[in-house]
N, C-alpha and C positions, 0 to 999 in steps of 0.2 A: 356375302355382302360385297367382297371385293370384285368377283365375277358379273353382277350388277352392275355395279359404277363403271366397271369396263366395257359391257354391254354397250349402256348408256354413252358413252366416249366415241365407242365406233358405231355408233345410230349416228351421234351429233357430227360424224368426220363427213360419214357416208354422206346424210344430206348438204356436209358443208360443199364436198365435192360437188354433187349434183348442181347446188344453185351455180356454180361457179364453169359447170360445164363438163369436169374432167371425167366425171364419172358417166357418161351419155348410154348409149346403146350406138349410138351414130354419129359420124361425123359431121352431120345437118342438125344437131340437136344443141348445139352451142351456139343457136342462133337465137335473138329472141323472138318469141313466134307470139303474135298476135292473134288471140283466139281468133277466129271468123266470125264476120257479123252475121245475125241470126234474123229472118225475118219474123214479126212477131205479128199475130193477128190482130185484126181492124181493134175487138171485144177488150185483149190486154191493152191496147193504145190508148181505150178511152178512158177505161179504167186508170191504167196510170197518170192519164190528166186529169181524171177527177179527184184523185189521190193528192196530185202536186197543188192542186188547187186549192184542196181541204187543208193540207199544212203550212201553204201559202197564206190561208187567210187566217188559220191558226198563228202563226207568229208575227202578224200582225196586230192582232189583238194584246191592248196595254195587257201588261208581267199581271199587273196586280188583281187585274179580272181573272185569271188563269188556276184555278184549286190546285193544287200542290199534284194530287193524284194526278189527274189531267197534264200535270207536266211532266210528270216522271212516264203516264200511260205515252206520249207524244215522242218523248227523247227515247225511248225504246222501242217505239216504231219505226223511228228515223236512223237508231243507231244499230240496232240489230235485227228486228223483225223484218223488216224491207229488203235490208242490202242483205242479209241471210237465203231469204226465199228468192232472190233475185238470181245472188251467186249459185245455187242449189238447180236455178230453171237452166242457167248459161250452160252448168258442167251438163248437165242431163242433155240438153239439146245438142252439145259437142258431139257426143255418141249419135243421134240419128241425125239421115239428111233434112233439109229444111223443109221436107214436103215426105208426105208419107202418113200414116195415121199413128205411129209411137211421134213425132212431131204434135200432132195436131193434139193428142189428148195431153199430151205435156204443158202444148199451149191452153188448150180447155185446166187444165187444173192448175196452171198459174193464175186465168184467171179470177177459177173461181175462190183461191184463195187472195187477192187482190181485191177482188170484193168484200171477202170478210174486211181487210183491212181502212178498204176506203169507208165501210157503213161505218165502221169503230171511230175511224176520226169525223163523222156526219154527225156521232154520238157524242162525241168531245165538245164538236161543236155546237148541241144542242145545250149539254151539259155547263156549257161556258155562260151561253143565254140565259139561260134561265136562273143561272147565278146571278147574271148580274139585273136582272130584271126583278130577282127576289131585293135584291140590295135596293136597289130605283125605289122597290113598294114600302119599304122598310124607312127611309129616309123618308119619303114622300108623307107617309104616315106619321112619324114623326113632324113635321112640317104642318101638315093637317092637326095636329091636337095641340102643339106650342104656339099655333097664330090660326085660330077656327076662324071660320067665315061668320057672316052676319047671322043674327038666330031663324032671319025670315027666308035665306037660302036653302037652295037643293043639297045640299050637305054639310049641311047647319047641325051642328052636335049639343047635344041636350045643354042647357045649361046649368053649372054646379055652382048651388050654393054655399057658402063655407059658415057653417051656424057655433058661436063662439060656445065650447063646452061649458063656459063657467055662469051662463047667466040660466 
């Protein structure tokens, strides 16, 4: 147990050093180095604007139309799903040049999974609609049997007579 926690002691010094520089391989590596920017194809670009679009117009949409699911499905695509598969495309692309075919299929499979992502918020946002379109019918309906139209109307509801039980 004690050889553990001391394990764990010089893991946590180790990385201390590193973030900090002192532990490098080189004397260039206590610099902070800004990955390189990576070009991404035309296919992920659009995809990701369609994406930014779908949760744009998602959290536009009033709280209260929003199903509980639907928010927790949203806040975990924005908070982990997304920037996960995104962080995941940068490291892998670091490894190959921007051009080359380990490049290209990395870009093919970011975006084919960015698709999954944007049809799922397309779903959310069908799923939102048709909530609130079910609520629309449900008041509406309501509305329609508390204040019926004339009997000689297009959607004129039978009329009920109320017969006193005691006579």
């Amino acid at each position: 147990m004690v050889v553990m926690v001391t394990l764990y002691g010089v893991v946590l010094a180790v990385q201390s050093l590193r973030k900090e520089g002192k532990a490098s391989r080189s004397p260039d590596a206590t610099l902070d180095r800004t990955p390189p920017a990576i070009s991404l194809s035309p296919a992920v670009i659009e995809i990701r604007k369609r994406i930014d679009s779908a949760i744009g117009r998602m959290n536009l949409l009033p709280f209260e139309t929003v199903p509980v699911a639907t928010k927790i499905d949203l806040e975990d695509i924005q908070g982990s799903h997304l920037p996960g598969l995104e962080a995941a495309h940068r490291k892998a692309r670091a490894v190959y040049p921007d051009t080359g075919p380990q490049a290209e299929a990395l870009d093919r499979d970011l975006a084919t999974s960015l698709d999954l992502i944007a049809s799922r918020l397309d779903e959310l946002l069908e799923e939102c609609g048709r909530e609130a379109q079910g609520d629309f019918a449900t008041q509406r309906r309501f509305v329609e049997l508390r204040h019926p139209v004339a009997s000689d109307g297009p959607l004129a509801l039978p009329k009920v007579t109320l017969v006193d039980a005691r006579s």
